[in-house]
C-alpha positions in Angstrom: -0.5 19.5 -7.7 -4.1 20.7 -8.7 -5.5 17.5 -9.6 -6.4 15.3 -6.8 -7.2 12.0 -7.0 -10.0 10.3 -4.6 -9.5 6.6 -5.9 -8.9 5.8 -2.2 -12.2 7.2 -1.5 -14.1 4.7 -4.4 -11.9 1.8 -3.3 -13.4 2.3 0.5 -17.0 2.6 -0.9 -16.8 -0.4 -2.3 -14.7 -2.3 0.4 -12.3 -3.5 -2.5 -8.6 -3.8 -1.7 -5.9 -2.5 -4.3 -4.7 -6.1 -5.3 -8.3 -6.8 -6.6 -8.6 -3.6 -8.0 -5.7 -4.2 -10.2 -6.2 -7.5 -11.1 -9.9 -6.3 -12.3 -8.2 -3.0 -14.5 -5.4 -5.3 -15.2 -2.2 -2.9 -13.9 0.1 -3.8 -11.1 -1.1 -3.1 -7.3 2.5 -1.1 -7.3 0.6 1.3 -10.1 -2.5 1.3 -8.6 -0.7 2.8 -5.4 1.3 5.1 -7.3 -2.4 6.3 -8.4 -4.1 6.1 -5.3 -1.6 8.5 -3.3 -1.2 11.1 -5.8 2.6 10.4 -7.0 1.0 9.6 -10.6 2.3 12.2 -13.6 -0.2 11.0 -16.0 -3.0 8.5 -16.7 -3.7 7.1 -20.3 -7.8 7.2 -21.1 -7.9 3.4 -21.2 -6.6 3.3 -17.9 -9.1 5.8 -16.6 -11.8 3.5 -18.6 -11.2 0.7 -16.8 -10.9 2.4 -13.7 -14.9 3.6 -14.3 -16.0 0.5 -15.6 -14.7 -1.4 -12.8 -16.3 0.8 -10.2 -19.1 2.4 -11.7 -18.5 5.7 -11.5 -17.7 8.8 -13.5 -13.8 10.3 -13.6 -15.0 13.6 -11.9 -15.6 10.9 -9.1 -11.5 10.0 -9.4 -10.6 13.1 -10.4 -11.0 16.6 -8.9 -9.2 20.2 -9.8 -8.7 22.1 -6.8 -7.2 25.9 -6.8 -3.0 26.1 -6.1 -3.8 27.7 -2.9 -5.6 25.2 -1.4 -4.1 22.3 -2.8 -1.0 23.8 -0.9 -3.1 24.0 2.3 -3.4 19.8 1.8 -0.3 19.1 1.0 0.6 21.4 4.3 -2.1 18.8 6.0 -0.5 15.7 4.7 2.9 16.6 5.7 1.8 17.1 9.4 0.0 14.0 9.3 2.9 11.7 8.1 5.4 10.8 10.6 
């Protein structure tokens, strides 16, 4: 996919864990995870509001478009890395 998502990133930055993280955007840690590596189809604007809100930041910061090629290259990456 494209679209990668660096919530991981902004939840290091801020040392928060994903259970606080989704009490404070009130969705379930199960979601946040689903977010947070990727497996997410879709993302409803309120969702992405709270996300911002609740860290400060902007969703280019959460969200990033990278070309088909080299998204490839990571997924090729993250498949080497998991055992």
């Amino acid at each position: 996919m494209p679209i990668v998502i660096n919530l991981d990133v902004e939840l290091a930055k801020r040392k928060m864990s994903v259970n606080d993280f989704a009490a404070a955007i009130d969705i379930t840690p199960v979601n946040v995870s689903v977010l947070k590596n990727g497996r997410a189809k879709a993302i409803r604007f309120t969702t992405l509001d709270a996300i911002c809100r609740v860290l400060q930041c902007q969703p280019g910061d959460i969200l990033v478009w990278v070309p088909d090629d080299e998204a490839a290259e990571l997924d090729t990456i993250d498949a080497a890395v998991v055992p």
